[in-house]
OpenMM code with the backbone's topology and positions (N, CA, C; nanometers):
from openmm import Vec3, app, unit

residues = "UNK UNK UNK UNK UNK UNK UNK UNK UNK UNK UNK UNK UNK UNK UNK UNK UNK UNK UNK UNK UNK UNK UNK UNK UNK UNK UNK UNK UNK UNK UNK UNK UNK UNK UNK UNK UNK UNK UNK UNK UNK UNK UNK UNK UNK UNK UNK UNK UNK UNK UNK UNK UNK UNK UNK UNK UNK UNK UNK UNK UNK UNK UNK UNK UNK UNK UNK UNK UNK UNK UNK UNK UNK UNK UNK UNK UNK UNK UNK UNK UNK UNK UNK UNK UNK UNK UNK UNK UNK UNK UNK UNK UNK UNK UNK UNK".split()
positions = [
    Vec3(0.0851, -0.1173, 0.0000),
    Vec3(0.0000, 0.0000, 0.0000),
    Vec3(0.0897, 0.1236, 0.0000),
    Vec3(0.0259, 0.2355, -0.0511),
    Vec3(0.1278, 0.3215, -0.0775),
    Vec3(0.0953, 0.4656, 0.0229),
    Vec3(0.1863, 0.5703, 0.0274),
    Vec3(0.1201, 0.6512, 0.1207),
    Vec3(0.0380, 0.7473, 0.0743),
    Vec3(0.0054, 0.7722, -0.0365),
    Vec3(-0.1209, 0.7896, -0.0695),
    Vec3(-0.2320, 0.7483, -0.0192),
    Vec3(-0.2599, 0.5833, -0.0893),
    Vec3(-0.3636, 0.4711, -0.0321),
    Vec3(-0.3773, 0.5183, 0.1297),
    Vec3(-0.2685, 0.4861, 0.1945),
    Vec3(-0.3014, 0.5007, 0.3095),
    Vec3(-0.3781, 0.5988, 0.3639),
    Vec3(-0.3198, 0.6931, 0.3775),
    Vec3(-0.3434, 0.8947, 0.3646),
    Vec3(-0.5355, 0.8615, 0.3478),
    Vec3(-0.5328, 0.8608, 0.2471),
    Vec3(-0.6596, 0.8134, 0.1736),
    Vec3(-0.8062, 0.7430, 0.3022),
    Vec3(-0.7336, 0.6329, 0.3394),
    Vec3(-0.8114, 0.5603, 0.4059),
    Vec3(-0.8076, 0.6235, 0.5342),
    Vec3(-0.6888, 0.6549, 0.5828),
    Vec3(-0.7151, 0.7463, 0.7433),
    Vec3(-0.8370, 0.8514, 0.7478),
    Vec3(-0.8250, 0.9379, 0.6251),
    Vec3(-0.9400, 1.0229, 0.6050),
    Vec3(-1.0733, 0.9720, 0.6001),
    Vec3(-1.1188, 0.8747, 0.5565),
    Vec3(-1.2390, 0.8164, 0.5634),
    Vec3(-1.2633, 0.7534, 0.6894),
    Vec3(-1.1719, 0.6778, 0.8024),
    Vec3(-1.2075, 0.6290, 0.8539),
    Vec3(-1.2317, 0.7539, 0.9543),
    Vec3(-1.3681, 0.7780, 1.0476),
    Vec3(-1.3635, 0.8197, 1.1384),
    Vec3(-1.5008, 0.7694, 1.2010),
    Vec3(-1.3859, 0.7520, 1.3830),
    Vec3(-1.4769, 0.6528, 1.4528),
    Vec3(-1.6241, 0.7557, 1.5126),
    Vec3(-1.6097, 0.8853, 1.5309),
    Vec3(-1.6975, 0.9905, 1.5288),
    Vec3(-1.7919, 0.9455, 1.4702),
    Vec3(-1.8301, 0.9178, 1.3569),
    Vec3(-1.9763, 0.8032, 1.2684),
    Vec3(-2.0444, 0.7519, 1.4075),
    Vec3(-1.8989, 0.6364, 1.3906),
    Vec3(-1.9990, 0.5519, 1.4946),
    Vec3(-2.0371, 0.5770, 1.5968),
    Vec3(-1.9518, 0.6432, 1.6701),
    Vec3(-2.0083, 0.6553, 1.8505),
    Vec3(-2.1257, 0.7946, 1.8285),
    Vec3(-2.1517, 0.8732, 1.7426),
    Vec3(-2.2906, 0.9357, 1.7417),
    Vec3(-2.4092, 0.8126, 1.6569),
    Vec3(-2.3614, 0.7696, 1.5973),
    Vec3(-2.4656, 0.6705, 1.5133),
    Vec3(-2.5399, 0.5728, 1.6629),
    Vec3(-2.4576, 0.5110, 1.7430),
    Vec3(-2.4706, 0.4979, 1.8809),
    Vec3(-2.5557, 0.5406, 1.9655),
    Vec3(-2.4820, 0.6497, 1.9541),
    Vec3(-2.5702, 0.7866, 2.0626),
    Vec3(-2.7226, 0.7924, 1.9797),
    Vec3(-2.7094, 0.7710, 1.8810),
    Vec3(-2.8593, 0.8543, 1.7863),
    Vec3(-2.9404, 0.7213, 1.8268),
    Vec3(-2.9298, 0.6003, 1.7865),
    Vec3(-2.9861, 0.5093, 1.7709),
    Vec3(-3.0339, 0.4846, 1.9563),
    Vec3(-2.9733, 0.4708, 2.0454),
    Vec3(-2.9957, 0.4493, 2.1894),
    Vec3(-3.0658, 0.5543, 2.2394),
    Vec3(-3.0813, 0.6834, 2.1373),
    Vec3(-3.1410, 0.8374, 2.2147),
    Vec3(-3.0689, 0.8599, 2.3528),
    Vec3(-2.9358, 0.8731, 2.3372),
    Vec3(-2.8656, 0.8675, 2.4575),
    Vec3(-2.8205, 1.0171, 2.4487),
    Vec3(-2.7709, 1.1281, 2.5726),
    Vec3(-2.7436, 1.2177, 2.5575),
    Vec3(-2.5967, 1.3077, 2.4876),
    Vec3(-2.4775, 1.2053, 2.5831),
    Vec3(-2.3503, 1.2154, 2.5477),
    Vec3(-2.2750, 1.1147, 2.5518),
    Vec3(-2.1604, 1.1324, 2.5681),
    Vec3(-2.0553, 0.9906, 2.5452),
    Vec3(-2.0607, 0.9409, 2.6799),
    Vec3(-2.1099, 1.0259, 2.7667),
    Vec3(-2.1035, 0.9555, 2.9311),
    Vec3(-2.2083, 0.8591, 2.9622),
    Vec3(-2.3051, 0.9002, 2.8903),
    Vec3(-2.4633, 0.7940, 2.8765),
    Vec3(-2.3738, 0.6891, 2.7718),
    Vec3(-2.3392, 0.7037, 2.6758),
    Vec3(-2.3055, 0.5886, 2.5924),
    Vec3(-2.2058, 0.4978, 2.6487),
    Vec3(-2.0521, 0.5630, 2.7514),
    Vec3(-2.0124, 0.4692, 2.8615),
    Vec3(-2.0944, 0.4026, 2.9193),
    Vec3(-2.1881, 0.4317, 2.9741),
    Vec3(-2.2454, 0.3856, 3.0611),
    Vec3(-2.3620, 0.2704, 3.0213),
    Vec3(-2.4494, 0.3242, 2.8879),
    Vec3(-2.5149, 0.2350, 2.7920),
    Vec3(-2.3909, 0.0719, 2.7935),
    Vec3(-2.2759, 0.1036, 2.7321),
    Vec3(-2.2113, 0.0289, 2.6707),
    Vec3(-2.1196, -0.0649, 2.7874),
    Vec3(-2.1132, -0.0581, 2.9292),
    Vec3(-2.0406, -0.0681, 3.0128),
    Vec3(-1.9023, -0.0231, 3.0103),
    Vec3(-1.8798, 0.0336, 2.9848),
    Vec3(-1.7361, 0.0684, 2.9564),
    Vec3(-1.6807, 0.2156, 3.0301),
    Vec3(-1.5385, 0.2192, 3.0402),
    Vec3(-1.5097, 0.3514, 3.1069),
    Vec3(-1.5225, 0.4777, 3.0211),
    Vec3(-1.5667, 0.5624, 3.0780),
    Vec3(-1.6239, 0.6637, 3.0111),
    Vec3(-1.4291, 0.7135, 2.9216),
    Vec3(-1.3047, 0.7124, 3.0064),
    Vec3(-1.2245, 0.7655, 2.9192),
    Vec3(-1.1531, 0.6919, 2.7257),
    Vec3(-1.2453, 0.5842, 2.7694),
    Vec3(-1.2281, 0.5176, 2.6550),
    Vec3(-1.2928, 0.5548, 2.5449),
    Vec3(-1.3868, 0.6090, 2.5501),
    Vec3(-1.4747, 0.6718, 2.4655),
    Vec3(-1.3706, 0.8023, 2.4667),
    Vec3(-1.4006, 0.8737, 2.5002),
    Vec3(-1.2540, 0.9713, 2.4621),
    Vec3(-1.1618, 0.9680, 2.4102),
    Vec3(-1.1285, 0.8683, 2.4658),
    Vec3(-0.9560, 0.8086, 2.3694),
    Vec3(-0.9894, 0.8051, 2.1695),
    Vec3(-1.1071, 0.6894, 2.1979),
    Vec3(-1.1249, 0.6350, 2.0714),
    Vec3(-1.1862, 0.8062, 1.9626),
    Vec3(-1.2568, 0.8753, 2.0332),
    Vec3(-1.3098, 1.0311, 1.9931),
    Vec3(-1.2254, 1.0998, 1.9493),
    Vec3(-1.1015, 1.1210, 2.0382),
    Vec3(-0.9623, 1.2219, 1.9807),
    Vec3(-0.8555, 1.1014, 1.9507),
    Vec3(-0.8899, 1.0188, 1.9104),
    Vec3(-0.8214, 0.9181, 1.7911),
    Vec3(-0.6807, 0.8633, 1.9066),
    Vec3(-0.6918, 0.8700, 2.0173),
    Vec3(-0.5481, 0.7878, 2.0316),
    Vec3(-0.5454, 0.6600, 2.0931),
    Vec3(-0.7149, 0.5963, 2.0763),
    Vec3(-0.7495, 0.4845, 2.0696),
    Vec3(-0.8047, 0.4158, 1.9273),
    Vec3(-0.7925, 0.2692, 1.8699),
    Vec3(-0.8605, 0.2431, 1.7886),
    Vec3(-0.9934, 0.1856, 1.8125),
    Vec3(-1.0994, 0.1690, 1.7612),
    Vec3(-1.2034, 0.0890, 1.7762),
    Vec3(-1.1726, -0.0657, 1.7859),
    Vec3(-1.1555, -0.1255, 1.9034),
    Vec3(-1.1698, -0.2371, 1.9153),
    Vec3(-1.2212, -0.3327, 1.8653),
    Vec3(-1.1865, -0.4929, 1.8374),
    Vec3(-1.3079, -0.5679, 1.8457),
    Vec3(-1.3976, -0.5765, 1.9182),
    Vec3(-1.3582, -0.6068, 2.1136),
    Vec3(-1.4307, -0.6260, 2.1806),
    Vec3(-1.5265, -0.5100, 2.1912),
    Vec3(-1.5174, -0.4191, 2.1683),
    Vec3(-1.6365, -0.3050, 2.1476),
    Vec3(-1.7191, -0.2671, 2.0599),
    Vec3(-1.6286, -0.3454, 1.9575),
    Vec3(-1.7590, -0.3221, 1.8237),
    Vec3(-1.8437, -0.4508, 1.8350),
    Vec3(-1.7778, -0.5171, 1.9127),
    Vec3(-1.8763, -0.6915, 1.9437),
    Vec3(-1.9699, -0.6265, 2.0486),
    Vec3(-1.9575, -0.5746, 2.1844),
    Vec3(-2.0484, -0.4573, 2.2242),
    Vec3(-2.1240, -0.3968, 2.2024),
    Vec3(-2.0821, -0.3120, 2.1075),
    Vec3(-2.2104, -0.2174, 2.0302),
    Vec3(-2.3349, -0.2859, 1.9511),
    Vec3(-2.2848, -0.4029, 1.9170),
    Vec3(-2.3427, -0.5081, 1.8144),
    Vec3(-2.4723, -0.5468, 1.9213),
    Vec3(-2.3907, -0.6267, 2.0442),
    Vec3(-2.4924, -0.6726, 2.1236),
    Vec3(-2.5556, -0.6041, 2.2123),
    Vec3(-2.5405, -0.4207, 2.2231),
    Vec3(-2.6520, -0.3510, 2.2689),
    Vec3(-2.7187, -0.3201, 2.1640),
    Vec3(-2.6797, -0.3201, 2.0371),
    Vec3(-2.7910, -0.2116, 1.9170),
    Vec3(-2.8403, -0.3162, 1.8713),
    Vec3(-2.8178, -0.4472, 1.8541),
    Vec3(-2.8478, -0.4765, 1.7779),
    Vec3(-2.8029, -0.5287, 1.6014),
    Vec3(-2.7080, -0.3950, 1.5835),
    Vec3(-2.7161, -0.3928, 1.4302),
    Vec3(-2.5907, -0.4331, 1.4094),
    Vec3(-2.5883, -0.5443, 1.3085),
    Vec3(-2.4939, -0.5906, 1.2654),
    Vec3(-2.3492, -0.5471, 1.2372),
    Vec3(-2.2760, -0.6025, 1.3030),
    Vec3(-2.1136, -0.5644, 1.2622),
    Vec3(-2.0662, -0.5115, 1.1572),
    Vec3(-2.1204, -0.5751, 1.0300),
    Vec3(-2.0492, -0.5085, 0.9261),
    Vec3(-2.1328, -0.3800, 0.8954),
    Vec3(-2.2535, -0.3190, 0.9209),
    Vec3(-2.2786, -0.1805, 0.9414),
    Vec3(-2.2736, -0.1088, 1.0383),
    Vec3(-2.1930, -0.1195, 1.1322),
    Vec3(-2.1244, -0.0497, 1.2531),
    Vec3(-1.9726, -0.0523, 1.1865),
    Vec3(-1.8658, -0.1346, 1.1143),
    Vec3(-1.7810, -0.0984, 1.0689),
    Vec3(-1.7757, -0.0084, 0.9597),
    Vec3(-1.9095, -0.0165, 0.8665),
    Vec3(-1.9450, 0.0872, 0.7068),
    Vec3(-1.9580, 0.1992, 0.7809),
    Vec3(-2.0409, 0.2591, 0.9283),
    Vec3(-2.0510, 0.3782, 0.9939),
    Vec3(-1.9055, 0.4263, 1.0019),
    Vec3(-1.7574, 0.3816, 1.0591),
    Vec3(-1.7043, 0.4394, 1.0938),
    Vec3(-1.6002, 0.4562, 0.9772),
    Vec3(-1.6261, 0.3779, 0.8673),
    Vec3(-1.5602, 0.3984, 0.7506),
    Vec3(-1.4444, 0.2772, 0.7225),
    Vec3(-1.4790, 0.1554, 0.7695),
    Vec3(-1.3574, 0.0441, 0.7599),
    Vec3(-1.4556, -0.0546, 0.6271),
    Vec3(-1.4548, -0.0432, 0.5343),
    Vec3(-1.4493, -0.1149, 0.3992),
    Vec3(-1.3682, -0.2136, 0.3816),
    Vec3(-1.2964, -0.2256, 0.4841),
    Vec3(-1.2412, -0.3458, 0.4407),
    Vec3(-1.2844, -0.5073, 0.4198),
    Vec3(-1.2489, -0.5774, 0.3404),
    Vec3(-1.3303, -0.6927, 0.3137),
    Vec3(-1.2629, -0.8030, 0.3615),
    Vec3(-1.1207, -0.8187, 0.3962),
    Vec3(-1.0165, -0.8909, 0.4327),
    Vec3(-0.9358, -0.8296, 0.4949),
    Vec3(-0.8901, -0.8808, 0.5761),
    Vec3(-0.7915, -0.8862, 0.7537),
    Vec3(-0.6868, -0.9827, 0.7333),
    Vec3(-0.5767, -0.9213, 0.7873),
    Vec3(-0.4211, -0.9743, 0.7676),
    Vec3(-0.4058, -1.0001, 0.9335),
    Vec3(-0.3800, -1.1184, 0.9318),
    Vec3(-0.3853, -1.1967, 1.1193),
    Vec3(-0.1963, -1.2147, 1.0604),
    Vec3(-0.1173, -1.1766, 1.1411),
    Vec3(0.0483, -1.2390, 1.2200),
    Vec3(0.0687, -1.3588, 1.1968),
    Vec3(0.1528, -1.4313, 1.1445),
    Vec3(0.1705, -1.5858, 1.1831),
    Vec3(0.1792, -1.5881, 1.3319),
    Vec3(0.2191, -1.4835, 1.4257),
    Vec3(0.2313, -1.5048, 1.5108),
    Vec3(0.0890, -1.5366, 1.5729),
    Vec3(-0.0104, -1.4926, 1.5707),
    Vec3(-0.1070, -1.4385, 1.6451),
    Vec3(-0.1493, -1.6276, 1.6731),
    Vec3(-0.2403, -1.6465, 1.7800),
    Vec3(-0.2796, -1.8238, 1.8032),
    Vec3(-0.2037, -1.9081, 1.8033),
    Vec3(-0.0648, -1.8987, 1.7818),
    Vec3(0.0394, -1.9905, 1.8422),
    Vec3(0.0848, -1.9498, 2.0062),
    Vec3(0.0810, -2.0821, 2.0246),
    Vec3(0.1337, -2.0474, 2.1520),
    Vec3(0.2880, -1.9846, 2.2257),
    Vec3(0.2590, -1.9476, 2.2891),
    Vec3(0.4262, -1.8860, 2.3183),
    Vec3(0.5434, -1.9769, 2.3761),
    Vec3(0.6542, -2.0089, 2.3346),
    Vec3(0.7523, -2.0678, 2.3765),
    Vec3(0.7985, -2.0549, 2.4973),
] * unit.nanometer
topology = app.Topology()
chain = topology.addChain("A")
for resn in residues:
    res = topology.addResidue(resn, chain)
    for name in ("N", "CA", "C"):
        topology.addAtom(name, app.Element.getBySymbol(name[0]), res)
C-alpha cells in the first residue's frame, strides 16, 4: 500500500460516525450515557473520539450486542471497507 492509499483511508475512517450513530440510535445524551449504555469507562470513549485509541473488536462486538445492528454496518458507519484482515503468523500460536 502506498502513502497515498493510506493517507486516503485514514481520512475516511472516522470513529466519530460511529459513537454518534450509537448515541442517535440508543437516544442517549452524550458519550457519558453511551459509557455507561455500553459498560465501559467513560475515558475510553474519549480516547477512541480524539483518535489515540482504535475501535476495538471487543467493542464493536459490544455495540453489536446492545444495538443490535450488525457488525459489518457499525464498521461501514465508521468507515472500515475493508473486506479482508491480515492476522500475524504469530497471532494463536502459543508462546515458547
Amino acid at each position: 500500500m502506498d502513502d497515498q492509499t493510506t493517507s486516503s483511508a485514514m481520512h475516511r475512517y472516522n470513529p466519530d460516525n460511529l459513537l454518534d450513530g450509537v448515541i442517535s440510535r440508543l437516544k442517549l445524551k452524550n458519550d457519558a450515557a453511551l459509557a455507561r449504555a455500553l459498560e465501559v469507562a467513560p475515558p475510553l470513549i474519549s480516547k477512541i473520539r480524539h483518535r489515540r485509541l482504535p475501535v476495538g473488536a471487543s467493542l464493536l462486538i459490544r455495540i453489536h450486542e446492545v444495538t443490535d445492528l450488525p457488525v459489518h454496518e457499525l464498521r461501514a458507519l465508521m468507515g472500515d471497507r475493508r473486506q479482508k484482515y491480515r492476522i500475524s503468523d504469530m497471532q494463536g500460536k502459543p508462546k515458547e
